[in-house]
N, C-alpha and C positions, 0 to 999 in steps of 0.2 A: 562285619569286620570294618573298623576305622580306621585311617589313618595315624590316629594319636597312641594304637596299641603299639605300633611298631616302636625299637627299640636302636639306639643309635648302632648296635652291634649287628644289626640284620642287614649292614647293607656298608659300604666304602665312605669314606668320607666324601670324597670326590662326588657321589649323590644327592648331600645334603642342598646342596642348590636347586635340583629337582624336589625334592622332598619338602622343602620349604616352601614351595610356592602352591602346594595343594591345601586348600583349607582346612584347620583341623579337626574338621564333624563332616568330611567327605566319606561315607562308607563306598567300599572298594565298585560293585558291581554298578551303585546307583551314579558313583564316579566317573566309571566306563562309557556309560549311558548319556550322561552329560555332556562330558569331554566328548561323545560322537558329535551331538548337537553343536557346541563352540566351534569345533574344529572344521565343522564340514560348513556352517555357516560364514565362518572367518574367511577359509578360499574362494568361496561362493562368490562374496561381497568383493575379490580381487581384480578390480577391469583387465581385461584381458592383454590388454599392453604393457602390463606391468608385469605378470606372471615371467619373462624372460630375462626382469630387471635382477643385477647384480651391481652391488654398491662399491664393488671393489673388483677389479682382474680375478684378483686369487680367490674370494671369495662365491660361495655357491648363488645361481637363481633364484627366484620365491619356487619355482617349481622342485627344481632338487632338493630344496631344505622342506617341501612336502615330503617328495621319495624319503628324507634319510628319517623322519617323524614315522612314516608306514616301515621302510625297514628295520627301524631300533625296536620300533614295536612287536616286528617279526622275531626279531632275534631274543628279546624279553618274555616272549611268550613261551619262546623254544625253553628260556632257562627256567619258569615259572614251570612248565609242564618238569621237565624232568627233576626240578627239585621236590615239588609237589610228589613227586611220584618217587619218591627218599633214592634218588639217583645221586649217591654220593662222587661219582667221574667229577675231576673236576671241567668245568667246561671253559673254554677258548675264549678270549677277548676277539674283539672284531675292530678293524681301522675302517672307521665309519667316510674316509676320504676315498678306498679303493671303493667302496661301491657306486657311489654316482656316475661316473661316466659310464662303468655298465649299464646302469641301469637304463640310462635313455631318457631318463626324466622330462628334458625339454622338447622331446619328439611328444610326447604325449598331448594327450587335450587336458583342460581339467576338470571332463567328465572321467575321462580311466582312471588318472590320479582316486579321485573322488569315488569310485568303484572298485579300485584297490581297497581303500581307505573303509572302504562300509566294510568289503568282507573281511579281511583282517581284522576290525575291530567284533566285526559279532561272532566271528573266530575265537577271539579271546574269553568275549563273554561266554558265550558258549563253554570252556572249558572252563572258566571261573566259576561257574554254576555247578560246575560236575565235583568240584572239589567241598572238603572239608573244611575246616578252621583248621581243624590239626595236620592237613595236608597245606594248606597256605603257613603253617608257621614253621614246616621242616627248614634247614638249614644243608645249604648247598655250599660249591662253591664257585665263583663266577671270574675269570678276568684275574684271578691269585688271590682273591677275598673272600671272605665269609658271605654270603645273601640266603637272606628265605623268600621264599617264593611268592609273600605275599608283598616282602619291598618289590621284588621285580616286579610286580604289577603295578605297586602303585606310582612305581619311578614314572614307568609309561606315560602317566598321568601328571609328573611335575615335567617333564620331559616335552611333552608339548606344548605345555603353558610356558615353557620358555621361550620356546623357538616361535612362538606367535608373537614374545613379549619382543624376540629379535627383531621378527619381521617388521611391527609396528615401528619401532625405535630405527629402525637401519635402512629397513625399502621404503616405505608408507609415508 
């Protein structure tokens, strides 16, 4: 499965931003796979002085805008599985500003972070492997739109190449 199958109807407009910045002969799992390598190497490379920088009062830390990259991905997986699995319910949007300060992000090291981030991700793999083609092209519906389950996953994947493209441009 490639990113170029998808169809501008599988997925909100609001996505295309995400969706655009995955290259277009990225196939979905060897994507997964990838995007672990960038993402966990990108943190890695961040001195540790900077992990609690925030460019603005209102604006999130480098550490939070990791947390909210591992929980959008929690939550995409959640809708990837149950559309995959022709779960016609439609499912909940999520305000991605209520989760951070739960989460505690900046109590963290960014080894958890980074251990969050592995198992989530081979989480995902893992059930991307377990599916079909014809189970990644069902049609759900996500947030009051139309998604197949194979844009949920591969948003995941324009989704963090953004917020890396933020961090460069805004913290860095």
């Amino acid at each position: 499965m490639v990113i170029q199958d998808i169809q501008t109807e599988e997925y909100a407009t609001f996505y295309s931003g995400y969706i655009n910045k995955i290259l277009k002969n990225t196939v979905l799992i060897e994507g997964f796979e990838t995007g672990f390598n960038t993402v966990s190497s990108f943190f890695r490379a961040i001195p540790n002085d900077k992990l609690n920088y925030k460019y603005a009062p209102d604006k999130w830390t480098i550490k939070e805008v990791f947390q909210h990259i591992i929980d959008t991905e929690r939550v995409f997986m959640y809708r990837c599985f149950r559309i995959a699995r022709h779960d016609r319910t439609p499912l909940a949007g999520f305000e991605q500003n209520d989760y951070i300060q739960p989460s505690n992000a900046n109590q963290k090291t960014i080894e958890q972070l980074l251990e969050e981030y592995h198992i989530t991700r081979q989480s995902f793999i893992v059930l991307l492997k377990s599916l079909s083609d014809i189970d990644l092209k069902q049609m759900g519906n996500a947030s009051g739109n139309d998604m197949s389950a194979r844009a949920a996953a591969f948003i995941v994947l324009g989704h963090e190449l953004w917020h890396l493209d933020i961090i460069n441009e805004r913290y860095l």
